[in-house]
Structures are given as structure tokens and as C-alpha cells.
N, C-alpha and C positions, 0 to 999 in steps of 0.2 A: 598564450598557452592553450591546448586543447584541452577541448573538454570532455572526452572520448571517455573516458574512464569512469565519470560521474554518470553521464547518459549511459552508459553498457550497466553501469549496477544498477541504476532507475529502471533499466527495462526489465532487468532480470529479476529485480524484486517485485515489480508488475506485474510480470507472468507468472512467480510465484503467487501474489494475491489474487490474478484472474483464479489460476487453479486449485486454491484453496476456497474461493470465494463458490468457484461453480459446484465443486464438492461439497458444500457445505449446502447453497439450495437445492440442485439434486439428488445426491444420495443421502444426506444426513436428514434431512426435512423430512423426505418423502419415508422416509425408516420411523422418523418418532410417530408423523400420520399414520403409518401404520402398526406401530404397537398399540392405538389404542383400537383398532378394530380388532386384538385379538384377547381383549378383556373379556370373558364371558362371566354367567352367572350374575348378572350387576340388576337391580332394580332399575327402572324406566328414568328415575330422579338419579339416581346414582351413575347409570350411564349418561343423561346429559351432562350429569357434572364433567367427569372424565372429560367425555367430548370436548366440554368445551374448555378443559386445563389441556388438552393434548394438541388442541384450537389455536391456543395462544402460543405454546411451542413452537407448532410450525410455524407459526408466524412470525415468531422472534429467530428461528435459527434462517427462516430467508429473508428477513432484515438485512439478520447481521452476513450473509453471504452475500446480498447487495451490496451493503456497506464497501466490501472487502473488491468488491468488483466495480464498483465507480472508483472507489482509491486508485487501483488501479488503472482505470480512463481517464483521469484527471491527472495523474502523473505522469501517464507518455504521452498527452497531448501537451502538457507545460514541459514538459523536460524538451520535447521536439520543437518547442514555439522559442521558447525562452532560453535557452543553455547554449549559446553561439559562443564559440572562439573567443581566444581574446578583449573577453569582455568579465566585467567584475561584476557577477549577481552577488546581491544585497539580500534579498527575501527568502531565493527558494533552499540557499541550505538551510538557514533556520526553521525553512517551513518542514523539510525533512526530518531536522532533530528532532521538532516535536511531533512528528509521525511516528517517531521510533521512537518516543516515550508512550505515547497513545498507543502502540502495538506492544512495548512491555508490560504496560496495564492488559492489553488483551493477551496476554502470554504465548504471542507469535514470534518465536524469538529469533527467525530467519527472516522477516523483515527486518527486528530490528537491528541485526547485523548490517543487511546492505544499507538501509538509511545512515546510522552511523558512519557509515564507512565512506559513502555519497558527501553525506554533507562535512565532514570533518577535513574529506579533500578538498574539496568543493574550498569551504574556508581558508585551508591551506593555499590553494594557488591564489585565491583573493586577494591575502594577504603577501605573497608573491609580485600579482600585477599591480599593488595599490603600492609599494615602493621600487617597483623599477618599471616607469611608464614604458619602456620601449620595448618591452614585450607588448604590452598595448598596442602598438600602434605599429608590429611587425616587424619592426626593424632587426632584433636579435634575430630574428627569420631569414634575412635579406641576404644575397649573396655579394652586397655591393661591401 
């Protein structure tokens, strides 16, 4: 069976997380950086505090835009390496499911749409090619 359909939602949720991932370290970071230069009236103590809570912000929201951007490079380099034709993965729908539980905790709910919907088929035809070997091995294919 192919596997056309699992790879096409992998890449499209990829490029969803690329694009939310770059959005997130350059526009959103660079916005909270600068709310705090627009704090005035603050004492010399009072503004390093700020500083340095406005410090750690930016640093967690380009974490988590990292984050969101390796996901994505890690998934369409395994989904292109590993996701061949007629062949029965084992690992990476379940490693999707729980991509798209970890993204319902992060309340991205268009990842976890395509993941779901990746590994649930992904599963399906599994369980397709693990009781009729000859899809396996191309013969339902074959014109002979």
C-alpha cells in the first residue's frame, strides 16, 4: 500500500510547525523584548527586575519556537527516510500519537489534527498489510 497520504499530512503539519515555530521567534519574542523597553518611570532596581522577567520571556518564547521548528525537521527528515511503500512501520505512528497529545497539552490544535489523522491511518493500513501479506510483497499490484 502507499504511503502517500501519511507523508502529504507529515509535511503539511511540518510546515505548519515551521510557520508557527518562526512566528513565534520572530515576531512574538522580539514584541515581548520590546514591551519591556517601553516601561518608563521604574527605579534602576525595579528596572533591572523587569529586564530581567522580560529576559526570561524572550527566552522561553524562542525556546518554545525552536522547539516547534526541530519538530518539524525531525519529522520530514524521518517521514522521507522511513515511510516507504509497502512496508509495515511499527514506531513512527505511535511516535505521532504522542506528538499529538504533547501538542494538545500545548493547545495547537492543527497539529494535532494532522498527527492524528497520520498515525490513525498509518495504523490502519498496518493492520491492512499485517493480514494480507501480498500487498507486502506487491503482488495485488501486479498485472500478471
Amino acid at each position: 500500500m502507499k504511503r502517500s497520504f501519511e507523508r502529504k499530512t507529515i509535511y503539511v503539519a511540518s510546515v505548519w510547525q515551521l510557520l508557527t515555530g518562526m512566528i513565534t521567534i520572530f515576531y512574538y519574542s522580539f514584541y515581548i523584548r520590546g514591551q519591556a523597553s517601553r516601561l518608563g518611570n521604574l527605579s534602576p532596581v525595579e528596572s533591572m527586575g523587569v529586564q530581567s522577567i522580560f529576559k526570561n520571556l524572550y527566552m522561553f518564547s524562542v525556546t518554545y519556537g525552536l522547539f516547534f521548528v526541530v519538530i518539524a525537521i525531525v519529522n520530514t527528515l524521518f517521514t522521507r527516510k522511513m515511510m516507504k511503500d509497502h512496508t509495515v512501520q511499527y514506531k513512527i505512528p505511535f511516535i505521532w500519537l504522542g506528538l499529538a497529545v504533547l501538542f494538545f497539552f500545548l493547545s495547537d490544535f492543527i497539529s494535532v489534527v494532522l498527527y492524528v489523522t497520520a498515525g490513525v491511518i498509518a495504523l490502519a493500513k498496518n493492520r491492512v498489510l499485517k493480514l494480507n501479506p501480498s500487498i507486502r510483497n506487491g503482488m495485488l499490484y501486479s498485472s500478471k
